[in-house]
C-alpha positions as CSV (number, residue, x, y, z in Angstrom):
1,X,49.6,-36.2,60.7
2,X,51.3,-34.9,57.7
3,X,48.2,-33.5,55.7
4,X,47.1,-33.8,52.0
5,X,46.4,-30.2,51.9
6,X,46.1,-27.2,54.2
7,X,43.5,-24.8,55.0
8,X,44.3,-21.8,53.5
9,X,41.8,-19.6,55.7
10,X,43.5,-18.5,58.5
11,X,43.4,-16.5,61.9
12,X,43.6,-13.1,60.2
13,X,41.2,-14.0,57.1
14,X,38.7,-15.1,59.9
15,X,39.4,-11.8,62.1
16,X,38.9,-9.6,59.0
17,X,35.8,-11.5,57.7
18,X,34.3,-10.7,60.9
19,X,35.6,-6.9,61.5
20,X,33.5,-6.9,57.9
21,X,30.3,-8.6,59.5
22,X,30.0,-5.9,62.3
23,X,29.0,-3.5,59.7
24,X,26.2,-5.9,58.6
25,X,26.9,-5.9,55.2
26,X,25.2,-7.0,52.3
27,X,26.1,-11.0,52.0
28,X,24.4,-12.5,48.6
29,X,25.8,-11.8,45.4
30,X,27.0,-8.5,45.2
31,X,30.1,-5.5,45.4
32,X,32.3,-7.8,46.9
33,X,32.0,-10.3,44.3
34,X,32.5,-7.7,41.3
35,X,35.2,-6.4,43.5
36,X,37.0,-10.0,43.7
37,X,36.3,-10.7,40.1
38,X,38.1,-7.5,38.8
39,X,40.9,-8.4,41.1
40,X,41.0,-12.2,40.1
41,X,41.3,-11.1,36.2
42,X,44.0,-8.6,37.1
43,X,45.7,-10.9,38.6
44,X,45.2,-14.3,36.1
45,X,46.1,-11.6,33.0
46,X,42.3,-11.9,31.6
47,X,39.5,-9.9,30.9
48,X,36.6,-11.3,32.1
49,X,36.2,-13.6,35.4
50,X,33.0,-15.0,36.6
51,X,32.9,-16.1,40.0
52,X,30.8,-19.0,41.3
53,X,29.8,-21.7,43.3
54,X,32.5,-24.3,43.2
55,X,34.9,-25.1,40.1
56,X,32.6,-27.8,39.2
57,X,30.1,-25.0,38.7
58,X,32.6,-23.6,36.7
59,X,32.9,-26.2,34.3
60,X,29.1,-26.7,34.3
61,X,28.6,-23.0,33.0
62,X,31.6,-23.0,30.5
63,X,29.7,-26.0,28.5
64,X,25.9,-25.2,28.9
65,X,27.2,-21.8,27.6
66,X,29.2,-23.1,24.4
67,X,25.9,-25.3,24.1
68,X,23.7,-22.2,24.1
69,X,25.6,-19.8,22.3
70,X,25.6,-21.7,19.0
71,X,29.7,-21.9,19.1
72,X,29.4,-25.5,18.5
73,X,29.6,-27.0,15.1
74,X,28.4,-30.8,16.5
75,X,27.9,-32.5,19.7
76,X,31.3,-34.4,20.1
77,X,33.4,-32.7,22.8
78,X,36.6,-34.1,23.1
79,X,37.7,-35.2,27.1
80,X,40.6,-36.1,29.3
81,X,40.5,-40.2,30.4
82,X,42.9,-38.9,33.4
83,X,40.5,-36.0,34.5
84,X,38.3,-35.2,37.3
85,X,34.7,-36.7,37.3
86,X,33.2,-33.0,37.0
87,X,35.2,-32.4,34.3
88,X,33.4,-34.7,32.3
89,X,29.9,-34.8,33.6
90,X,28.6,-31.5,32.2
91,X,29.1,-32.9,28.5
92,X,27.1,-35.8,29.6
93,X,24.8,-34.1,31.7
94,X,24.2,-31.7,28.9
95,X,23.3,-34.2,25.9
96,X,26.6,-33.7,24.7
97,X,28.7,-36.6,23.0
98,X,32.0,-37.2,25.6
99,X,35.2,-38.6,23.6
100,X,38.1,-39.9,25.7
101,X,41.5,-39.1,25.1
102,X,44.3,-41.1,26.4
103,X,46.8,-38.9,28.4
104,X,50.6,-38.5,28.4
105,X,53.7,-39.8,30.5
106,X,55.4,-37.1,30.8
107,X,52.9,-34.3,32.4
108,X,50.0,-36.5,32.3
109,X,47.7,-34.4,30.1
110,X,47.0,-35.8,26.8
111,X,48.2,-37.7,24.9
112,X,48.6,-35.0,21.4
113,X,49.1,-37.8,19.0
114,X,46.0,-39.6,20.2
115,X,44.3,-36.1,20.3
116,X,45.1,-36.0,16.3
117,X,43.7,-39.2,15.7
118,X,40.7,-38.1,17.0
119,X,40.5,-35.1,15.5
120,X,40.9,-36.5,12.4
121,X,38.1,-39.0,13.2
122,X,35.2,-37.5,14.4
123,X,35.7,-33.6,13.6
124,X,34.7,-32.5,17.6
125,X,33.5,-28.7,18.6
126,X,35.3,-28.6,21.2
127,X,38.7,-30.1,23.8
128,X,38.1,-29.9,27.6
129,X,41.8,-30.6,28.9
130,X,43.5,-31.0,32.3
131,X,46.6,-28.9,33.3
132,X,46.7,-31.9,35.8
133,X,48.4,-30.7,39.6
134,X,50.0,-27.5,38.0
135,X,51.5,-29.2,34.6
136,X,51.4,-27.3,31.4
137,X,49.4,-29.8,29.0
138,X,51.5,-28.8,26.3
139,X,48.9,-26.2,25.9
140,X,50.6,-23.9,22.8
141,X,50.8,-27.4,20.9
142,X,47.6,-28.0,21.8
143,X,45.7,-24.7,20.6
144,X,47.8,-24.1,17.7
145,X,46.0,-27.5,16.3
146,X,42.8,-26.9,17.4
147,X,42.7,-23.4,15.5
148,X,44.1,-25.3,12.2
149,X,41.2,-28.1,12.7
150,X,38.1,-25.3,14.2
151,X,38.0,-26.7,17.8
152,X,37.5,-25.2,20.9
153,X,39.9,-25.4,24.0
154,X,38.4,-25.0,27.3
155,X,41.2,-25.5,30.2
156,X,40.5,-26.8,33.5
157,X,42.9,-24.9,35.9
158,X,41.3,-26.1,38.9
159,X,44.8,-27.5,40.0
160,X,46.8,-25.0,38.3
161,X,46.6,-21.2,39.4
162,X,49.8,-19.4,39.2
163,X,51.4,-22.3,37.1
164,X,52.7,-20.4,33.6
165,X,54.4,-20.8,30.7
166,X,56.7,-17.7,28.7
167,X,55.2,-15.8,31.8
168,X,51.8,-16.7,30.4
169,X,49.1,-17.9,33.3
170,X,47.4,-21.4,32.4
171,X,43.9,-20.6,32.6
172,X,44.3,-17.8,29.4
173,X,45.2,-19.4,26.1
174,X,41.6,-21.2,25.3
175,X,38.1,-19.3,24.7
176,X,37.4,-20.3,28.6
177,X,39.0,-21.6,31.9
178,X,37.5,-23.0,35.0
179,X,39.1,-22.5,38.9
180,X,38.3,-24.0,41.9
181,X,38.3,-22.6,45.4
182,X,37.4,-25.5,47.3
183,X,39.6,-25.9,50.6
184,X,42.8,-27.1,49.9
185,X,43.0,-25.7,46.4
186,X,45.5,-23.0,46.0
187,X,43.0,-20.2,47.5
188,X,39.8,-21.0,48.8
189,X,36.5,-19.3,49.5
190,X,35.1,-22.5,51.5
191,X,33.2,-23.3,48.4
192,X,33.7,-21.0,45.0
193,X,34.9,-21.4,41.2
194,X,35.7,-18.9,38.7
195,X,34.6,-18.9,34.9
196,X,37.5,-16.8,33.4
197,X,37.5,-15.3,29.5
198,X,38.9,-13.1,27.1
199,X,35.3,-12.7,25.0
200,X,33.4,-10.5,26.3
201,X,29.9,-11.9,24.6
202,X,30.6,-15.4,26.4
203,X,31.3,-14.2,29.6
204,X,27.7,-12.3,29.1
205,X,26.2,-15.3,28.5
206,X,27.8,-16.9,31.1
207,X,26.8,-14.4,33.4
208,X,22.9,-15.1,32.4
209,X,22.9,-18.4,32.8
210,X,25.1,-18.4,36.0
211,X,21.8,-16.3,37.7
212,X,18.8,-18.1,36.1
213,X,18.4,-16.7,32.8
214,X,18.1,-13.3,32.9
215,X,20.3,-9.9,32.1
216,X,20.4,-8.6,35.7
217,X,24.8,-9.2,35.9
218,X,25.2,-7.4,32.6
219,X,26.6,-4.1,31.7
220,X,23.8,-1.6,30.4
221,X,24.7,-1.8,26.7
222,X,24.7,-5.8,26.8
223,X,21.1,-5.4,28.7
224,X,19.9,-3.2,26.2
225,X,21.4,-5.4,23.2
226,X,19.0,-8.4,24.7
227,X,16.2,-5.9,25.7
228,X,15.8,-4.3,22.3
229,X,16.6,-7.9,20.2
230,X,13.6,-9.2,21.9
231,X,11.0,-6.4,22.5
232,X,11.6,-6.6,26.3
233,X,9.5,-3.9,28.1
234,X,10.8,-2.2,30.9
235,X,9.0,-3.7,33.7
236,X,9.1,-7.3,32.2
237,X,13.0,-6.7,32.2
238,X,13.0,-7.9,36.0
239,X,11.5,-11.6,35.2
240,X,12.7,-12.3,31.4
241,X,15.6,-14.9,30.6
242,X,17.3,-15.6,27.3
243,X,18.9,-19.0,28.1
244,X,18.1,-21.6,30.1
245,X,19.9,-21.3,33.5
246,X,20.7,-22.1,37.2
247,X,21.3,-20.6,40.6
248,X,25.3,-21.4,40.3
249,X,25.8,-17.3,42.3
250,X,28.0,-17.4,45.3
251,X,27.6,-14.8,48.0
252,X,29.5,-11.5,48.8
253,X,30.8,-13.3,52.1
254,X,32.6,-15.7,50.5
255,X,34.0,-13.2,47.8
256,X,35.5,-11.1,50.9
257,X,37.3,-13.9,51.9
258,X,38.4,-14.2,48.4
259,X,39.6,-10.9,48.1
260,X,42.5,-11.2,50.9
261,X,43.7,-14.4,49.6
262,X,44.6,-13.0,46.1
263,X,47.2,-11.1,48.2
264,X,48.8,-15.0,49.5
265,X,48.7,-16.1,45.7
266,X,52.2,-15.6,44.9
267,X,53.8,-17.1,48.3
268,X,51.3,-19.7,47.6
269,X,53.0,-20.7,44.4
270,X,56.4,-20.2,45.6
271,X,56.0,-22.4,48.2
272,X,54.5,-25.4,46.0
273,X,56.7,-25.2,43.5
274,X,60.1,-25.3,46.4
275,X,58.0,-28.5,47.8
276,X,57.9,-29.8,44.6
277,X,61.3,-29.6,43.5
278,X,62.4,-30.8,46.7
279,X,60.1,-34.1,46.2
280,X,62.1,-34.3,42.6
281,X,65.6,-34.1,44.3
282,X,64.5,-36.5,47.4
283,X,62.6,-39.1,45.6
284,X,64.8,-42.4,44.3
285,X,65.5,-41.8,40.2
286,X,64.1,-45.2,39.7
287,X,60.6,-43.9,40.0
288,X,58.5,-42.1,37.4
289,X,58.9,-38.6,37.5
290,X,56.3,-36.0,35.9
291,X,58.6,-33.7,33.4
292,X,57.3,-30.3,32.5
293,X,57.4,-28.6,29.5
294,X,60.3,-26.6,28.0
295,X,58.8,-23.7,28.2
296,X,57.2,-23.7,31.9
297,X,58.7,-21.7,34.3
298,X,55.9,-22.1,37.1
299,X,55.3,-24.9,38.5
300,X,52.4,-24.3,41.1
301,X,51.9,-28.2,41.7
302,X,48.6,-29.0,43.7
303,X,50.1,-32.6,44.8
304,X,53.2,-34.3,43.9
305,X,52.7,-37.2,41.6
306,X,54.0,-41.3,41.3
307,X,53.5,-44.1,39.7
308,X,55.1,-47.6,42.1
309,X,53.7,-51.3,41.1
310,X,52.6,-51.8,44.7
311,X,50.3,-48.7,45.0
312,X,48.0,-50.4,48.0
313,X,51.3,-52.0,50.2
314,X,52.4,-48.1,49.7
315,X,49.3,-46.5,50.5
316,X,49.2,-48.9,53.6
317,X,52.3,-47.6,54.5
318,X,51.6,-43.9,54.3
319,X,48.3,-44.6,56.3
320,X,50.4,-46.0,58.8
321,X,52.5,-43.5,59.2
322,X,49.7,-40.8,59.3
323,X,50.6,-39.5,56.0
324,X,47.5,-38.8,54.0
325,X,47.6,-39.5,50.0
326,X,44.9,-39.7,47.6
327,X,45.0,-41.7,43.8
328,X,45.9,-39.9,41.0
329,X,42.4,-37.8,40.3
330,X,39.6,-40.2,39.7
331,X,42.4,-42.3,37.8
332,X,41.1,-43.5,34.2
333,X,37.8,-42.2,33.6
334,X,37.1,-45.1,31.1
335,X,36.9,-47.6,34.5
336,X,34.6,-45.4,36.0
337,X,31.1,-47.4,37.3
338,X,29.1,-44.8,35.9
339,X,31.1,-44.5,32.5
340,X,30.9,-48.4,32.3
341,X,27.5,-48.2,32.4
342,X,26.6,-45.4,30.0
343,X,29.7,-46.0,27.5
344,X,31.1,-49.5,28.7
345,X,34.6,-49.9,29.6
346,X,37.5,-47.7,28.2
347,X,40.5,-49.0,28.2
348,X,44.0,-46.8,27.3
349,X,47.7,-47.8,27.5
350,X,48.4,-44.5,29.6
351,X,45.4,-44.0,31.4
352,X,45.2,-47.7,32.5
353,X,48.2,-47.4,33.8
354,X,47.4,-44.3,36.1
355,X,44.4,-46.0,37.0
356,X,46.4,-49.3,38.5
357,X,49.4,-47.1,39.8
358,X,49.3,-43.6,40.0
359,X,48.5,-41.7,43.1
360,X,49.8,-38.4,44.7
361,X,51.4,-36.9,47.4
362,X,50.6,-34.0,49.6
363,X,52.1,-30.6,48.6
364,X,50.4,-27.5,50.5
365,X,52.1,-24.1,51.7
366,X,52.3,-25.7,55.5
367,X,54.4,-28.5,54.4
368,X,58.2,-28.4,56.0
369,X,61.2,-30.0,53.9
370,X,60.7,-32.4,57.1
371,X,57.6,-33.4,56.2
372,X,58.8,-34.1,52.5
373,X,61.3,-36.0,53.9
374,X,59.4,-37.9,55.9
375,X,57.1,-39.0,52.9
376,X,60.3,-39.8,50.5
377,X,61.9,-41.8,52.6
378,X,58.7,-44.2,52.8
379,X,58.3,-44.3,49.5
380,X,61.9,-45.2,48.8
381,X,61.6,-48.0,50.8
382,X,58.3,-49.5,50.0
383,X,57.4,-48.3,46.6
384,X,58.7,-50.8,43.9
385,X,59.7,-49.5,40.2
386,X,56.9,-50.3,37.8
């Protein structure tokens, strides 16, 4: 079986998680999360990371928290049609007003002449974009004209950690990123995400509303800043929140194994960007190929991408050959059941396309040039030019 993706917990994480255990450690929320939340940031280049329950999670407390903290000038959040489903849900789930933006050919983020239209259109807060399986979504483009036009760019680097640009990590151009450490993701935690942020009065809030509410996660100067703007008294202080929150907190056992796979981060990318090339060079030039930006020199791709006209006789054929694939994210958002029936149908020249033909390939540190050579050479024979 030549696997999607790997798990990235091993022998030695396990051996150390339990050397850990013997000590009978504190396992909710605690040291070991701050600890692997300073090292995270280190790492990513940022100054603030919040960790959390899944990426998802993530996602979820970047937008209740631009909701709550008065940052947005209207409802109208602008969203990738080529996304992942939790991507989009927290603008919905939220009250929120969701706008679709077609995507691009080349890297499949968006589309940045669509995103103008729409800019020009409806005047949105805010852009949730994609770096879609460890593509740069033209990202400078993209913020340089949301700070002309006053909107904010949240990133979803869920499939993107360690993929950069002028040595710059994804995940630390817009006022918030999201990261996911689901198995199979770059590192994992079994379940975890990571809110990361250069302001330090949004990752605060963040931090509230990550833990129900209330200061407990905050610095003593940010406590007292809430304490003495509302007349908190010192008892109270225990049970008081300022915005309306969840339970999103992961646990210190989780953050432990965390901590040891920040040291595999840069093998990691090394290795999925080599597979990655070598699906490039392997592949038949009749196909699509994704094409990254000038200026990325990381490519830390999360699963290889393609586009053939006979996407289900190829999937068959991979099946077959116990090679698992997957299609490309939940493909166009816009033929979603549950968009259809709170929007109706969308319908995009670029996402429609995805939708009918795009799917992806595994790419995981595990995989040998054998494996990739395995896959290619069943998709040069079965897959068909679009």
């Amino acid at each position: 079986m030549i696997q999607l993706c790997s798990d990235i917990i091993n022998k030695q994480d396990i051996d150390l998680l339990r050397d850990w255990l013997s000590g009978v450690p504190k396992l909710t929320k605690g040291e070991k999360t701050l600890e692997f939340e300073n090292k995270f940031a280190k790492f990513l280049g940022c100054k603030h990371a919040i960790y959390c329950n899944s990426g998802s999670s993530a996602n979820l407390l970047i937008t209740s928290a631009l909701h709550q903290s008065g940052k947005l000038k209207n409802n109208k959040v602008i969203v990738p049609q080529i996304s992942w489903s939790t991507t989009v849900f927290p603008v919905i789930q939220l009250g929120l007003e969701p706008i679709l933006c077609d995507c691009n050919l080349n890297n499949l983020g968006i589309d940045i002449d669509h995103l103008k239209d729409i800019i020009k259109k409806e005047k949105p807060s805010a852009l949730i974009l994609v770096h879609v399986l460890g593509f740069d979504s033209h990202i400078q483009d993209i913020i340089d004209i949301c700070e002309k036009e006053g909107v904010l760019v949240i990133e979803d680097t869920c499939e993107s950690l360690g993929s950069s640009v002028d040595n710059q990590n994804l995940g630390t151009f817009g006022i918030a990123s999201s990261f996911s450490f689901y198995f199979g993701h770059h590192i994992s935690t079994i379940e975890g995400g990571m809110v990361c942020t250069n302001d330090k009065d949004f990752a605060d809030i963040v931090r509230m509303i990550r833990s129900h509410g209330w200061d407990r996660d905050l610095d003593t100067q940010a406590q007292n800043k809430y304490r003495e703007r509302h007349n908190v008294e010192e008892l109270d202080t225990l049970y008081t929140f300022y915005y309306t929150g969840f339970n999103l907190r992961s646990t210190d056992l989780q953050a432990f194994i965390g901590i040891n796979q920040i040291e595999k981060i840069p093998h990691i990318i090394k290795r999925r960007q080599t597979n990655y090339n070598t699906y490039r060079a392997l592949l038949n030039n009749d196909f699509w190929k994704p094409t990254p930006t000038k200026n990325q020199d990381k490519v830390s791709n999360m699963g290889y991408p393609i586009m053939v006209k006979n996407r289900k006789r190829l999937y068959k054929a991979l099946v077959e050959n116990n090679i698992e694939c997957r299609p490309l994210l939940s493909g166009s958002m816009g033929s979603q059941p549950v968009w259809k029936n709170i929007y109706g149908e969308s319908h995009m020249p670029h996402s429609d396309l995805i939708d009918v033909h795009g799917m992806y390939l595994p790419n995981h540190p595990d995989l040998t040039d054998t494996d990739i050579k395995t896959v290619c050479e069943i998709v040069n024979t079965c897959g068909e030019k679009i």
